[in-house]
C-alpha positions in Angstrom: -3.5 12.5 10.3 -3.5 8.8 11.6 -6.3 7.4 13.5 -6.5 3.6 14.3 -9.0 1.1 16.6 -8.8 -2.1 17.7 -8.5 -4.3 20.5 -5.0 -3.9 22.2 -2.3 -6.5 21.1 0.0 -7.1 24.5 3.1 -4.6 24.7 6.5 -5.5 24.5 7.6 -2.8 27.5 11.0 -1.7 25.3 8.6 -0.9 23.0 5.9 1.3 25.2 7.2 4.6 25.6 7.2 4.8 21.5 4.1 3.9 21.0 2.3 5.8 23.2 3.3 8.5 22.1 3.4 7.7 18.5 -0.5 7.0 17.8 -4.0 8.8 18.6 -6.7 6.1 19.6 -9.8 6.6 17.5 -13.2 5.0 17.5 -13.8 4.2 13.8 -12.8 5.8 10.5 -13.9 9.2 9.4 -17.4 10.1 8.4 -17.8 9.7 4.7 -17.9 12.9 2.3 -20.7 14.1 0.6 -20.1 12.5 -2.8 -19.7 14.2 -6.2 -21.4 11.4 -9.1 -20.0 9.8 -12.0 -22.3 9.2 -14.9 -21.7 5.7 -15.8 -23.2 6.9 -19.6 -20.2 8.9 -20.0 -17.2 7.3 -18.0 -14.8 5.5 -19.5 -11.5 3.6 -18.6 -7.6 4.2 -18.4 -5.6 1.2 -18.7 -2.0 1.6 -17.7 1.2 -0.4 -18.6 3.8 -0.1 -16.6 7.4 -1.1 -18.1 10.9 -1.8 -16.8 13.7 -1.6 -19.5 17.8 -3.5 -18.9 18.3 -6.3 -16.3 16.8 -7.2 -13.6 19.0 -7.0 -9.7 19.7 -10.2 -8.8 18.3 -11.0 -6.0 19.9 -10.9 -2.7 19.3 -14.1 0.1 17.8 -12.5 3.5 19.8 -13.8 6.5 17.0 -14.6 9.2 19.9 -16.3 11.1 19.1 -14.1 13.9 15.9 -14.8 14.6 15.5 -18.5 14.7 11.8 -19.1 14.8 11.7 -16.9 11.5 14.2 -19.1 10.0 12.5 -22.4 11.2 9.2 -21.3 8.7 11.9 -20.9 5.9 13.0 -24.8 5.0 14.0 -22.7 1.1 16.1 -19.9 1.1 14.6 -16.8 1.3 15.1 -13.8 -1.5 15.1 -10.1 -1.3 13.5 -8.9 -4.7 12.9 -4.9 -4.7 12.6 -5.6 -8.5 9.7 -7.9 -10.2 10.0 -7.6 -13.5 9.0 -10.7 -16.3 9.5 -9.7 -19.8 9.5 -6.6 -20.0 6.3 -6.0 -17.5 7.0 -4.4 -14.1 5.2 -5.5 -11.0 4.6 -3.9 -7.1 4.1 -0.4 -8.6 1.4 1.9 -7.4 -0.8 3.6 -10.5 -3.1 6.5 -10.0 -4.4 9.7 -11.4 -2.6 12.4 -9.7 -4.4 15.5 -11.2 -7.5 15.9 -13.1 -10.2 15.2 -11.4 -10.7 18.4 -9.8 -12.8 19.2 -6.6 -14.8 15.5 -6.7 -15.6 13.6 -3.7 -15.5 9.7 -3.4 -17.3 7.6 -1.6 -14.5 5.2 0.7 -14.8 1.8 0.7 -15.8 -0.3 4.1 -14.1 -3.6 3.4 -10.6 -3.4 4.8 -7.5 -3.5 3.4 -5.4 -6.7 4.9 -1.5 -7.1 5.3 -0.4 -10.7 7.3 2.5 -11.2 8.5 3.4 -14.1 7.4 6.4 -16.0 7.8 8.8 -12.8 8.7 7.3 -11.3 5.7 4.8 -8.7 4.8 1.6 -10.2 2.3 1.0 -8.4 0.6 4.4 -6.1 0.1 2.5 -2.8 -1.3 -0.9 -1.8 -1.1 -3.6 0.9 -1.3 -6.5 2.3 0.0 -8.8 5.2 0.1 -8.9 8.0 3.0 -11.4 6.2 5.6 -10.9 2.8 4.1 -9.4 0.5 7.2 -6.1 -0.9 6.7 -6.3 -4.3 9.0 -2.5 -5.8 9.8 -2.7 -9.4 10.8 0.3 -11.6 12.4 0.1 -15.4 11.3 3.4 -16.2 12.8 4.4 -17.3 16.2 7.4 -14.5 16.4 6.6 -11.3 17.6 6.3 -8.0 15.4 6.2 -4.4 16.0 4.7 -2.6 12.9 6.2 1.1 12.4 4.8 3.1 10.1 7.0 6.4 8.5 5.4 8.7 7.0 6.3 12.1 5.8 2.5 13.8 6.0 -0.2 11.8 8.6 1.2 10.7 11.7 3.8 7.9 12.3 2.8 4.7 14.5 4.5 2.0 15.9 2.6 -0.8 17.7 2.8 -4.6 19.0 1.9 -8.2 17.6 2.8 -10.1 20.4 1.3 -13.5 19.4 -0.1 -15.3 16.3 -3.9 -14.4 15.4 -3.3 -10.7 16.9 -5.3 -8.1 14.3 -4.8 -4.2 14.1 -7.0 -2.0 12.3 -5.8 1.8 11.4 -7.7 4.6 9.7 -6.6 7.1 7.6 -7.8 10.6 7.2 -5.1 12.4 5.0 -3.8 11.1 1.9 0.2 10.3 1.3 2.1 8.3 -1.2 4.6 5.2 -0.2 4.6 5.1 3.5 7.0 2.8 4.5 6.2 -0.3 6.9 8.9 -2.0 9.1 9.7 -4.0 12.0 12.3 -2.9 14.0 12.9 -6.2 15.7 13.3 -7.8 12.1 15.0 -5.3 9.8 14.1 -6.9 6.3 10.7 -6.5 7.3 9.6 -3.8 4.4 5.9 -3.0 3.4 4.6 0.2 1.7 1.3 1.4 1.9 -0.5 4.8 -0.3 -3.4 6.6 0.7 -5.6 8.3 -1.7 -8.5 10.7 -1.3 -9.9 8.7 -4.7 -10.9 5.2 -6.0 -8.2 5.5 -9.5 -5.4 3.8 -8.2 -4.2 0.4 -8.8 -1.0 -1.9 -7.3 0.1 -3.6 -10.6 0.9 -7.3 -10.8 3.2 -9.5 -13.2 1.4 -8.5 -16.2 2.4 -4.7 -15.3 -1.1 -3.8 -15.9 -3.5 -1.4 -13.7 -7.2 -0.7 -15.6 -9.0 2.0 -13.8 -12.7 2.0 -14.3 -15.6 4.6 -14.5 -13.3 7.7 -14.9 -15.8 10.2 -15.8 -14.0 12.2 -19.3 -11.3 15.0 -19.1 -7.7 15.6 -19.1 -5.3 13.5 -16.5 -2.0 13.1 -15.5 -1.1 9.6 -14.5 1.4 8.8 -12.2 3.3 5.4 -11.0 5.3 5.0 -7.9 7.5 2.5 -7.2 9.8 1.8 -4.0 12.7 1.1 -5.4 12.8 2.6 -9.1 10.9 5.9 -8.0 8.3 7.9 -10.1 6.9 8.1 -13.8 4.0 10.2 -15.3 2.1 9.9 -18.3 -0.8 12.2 -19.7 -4.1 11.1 -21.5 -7.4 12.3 -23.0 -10.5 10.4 -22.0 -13.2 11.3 -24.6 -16.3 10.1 -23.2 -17.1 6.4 -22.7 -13.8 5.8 -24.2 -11.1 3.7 -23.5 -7.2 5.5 -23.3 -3.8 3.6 -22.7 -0.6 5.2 -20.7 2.4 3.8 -20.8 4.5 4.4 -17.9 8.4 3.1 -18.6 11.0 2.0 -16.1 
């Protein structure tokens, strides 16, 4: 399930009828769980390294033609590039422990989660959060956005960013891997956001790298998740107050 609060952003009226029905107003996030503790004398950390093997796409120029205002922020051309990859090391890919951890609780954090919209362009392009954690969505630009969120588990939205400085804040309640983020009124829009009911998940960067902290010891399967290039898994060990690697290869 979705839930999400803020101050309303004006409505576009082609636009109404969907999101009404698409959304459930909430107040604020979820209340938080009773926790399950980690003793810090035992835990111990998982460092992932996530690969990507052969060339790299090229890169494909996005045609903002259209939509002139977009194309007026642009002065460069603009690239579509579903693939980062630098020697060898993958970024944009989503690392977490999928199974493992058994029946713990986590305590969400309170600090949100922010994705602008910047330029005709979602910053940052993947991202994730906790159950409860806000996820804020911010438009810098003077163009107009719709956000639309698809999901295949919690509920879809689709809402309004009429004018620059407009923020929206949603709340999760459900977890779900790589829920994809669009705007319908600029199609190469693309953001993707995961939602996990634990803090062991990482988005990595150029260095392909995710380090998960204060896993307490025991037996975990590892997974990464990537838009594009799709799913790997990896298993490890974690004695206690050890240190284990997983490499996850493309």
């Amino acid at each position: 399930m979705l839930r999400y609060a803020s101050p309303r952003s004006r409505w576009v009226a082609g636009l109404l009828a969907a999101i009404l029905t698409a959304c459930t107003d909430s107040s604020g996030p979820p209340p938080q769980p009773v926790v399950t503790p980690v003793d810090p004398a035992t835990a111990g950390a998982i460092i992932a390294q996530v690969r990507f093997a052969g060339p790299v796409p090229t890169p494909v120029a996005i045609n903002m033609a259209a939509a002139g205002r977009c194309a007026d922020l642009h002065p460069e051309p603009v690239f579509d590039q579903p693939v980062q990859s630098s020697g060898g090391k993958l970024a944009d890919t989503l690392v977490y422990i999928e199974s493992g951890l058994g029946e713990r609780t986590f305590r969400f954090p309170t600090e949100p989660v922010v994705i602008n919209q910047r330029g005709c362009l979602y910053h940052p392009r993947s991202v994730a959060l906790m159950v409860g954690q806000p996820l804020e969505f911010h438009n810098s630009d003077p163009e107009a956005h719709n956000v639309h969120g698809r999901p295949v588990e919690v509920h879809a939205w689709n809402f309004m960013m009429s004018r620059p400085g407009a923020t929206r804040t949603l709340y999760f309640d459900a977890p779900e891997i790589g829920i994809r983020v669009g705007c319908d009124i600029h199609p190469w829009m693309r953001a993707y956001v995961s939602v996990l009911s634990h803090p062991y998940f990482g988005v990595s960067d150029r260095d392909g790298t995710v380090k998960l902290t204060n896993v307490p010891p025991g037996h975990y399967v590892v997974a990464a998740w990537h838009p594009t290039l799709g799913e790997r898994r990896g298993e490890v060990t974690l004695a206690p107050g050890g240190t284990q690697t997983v490499n996850l290869q493309y």
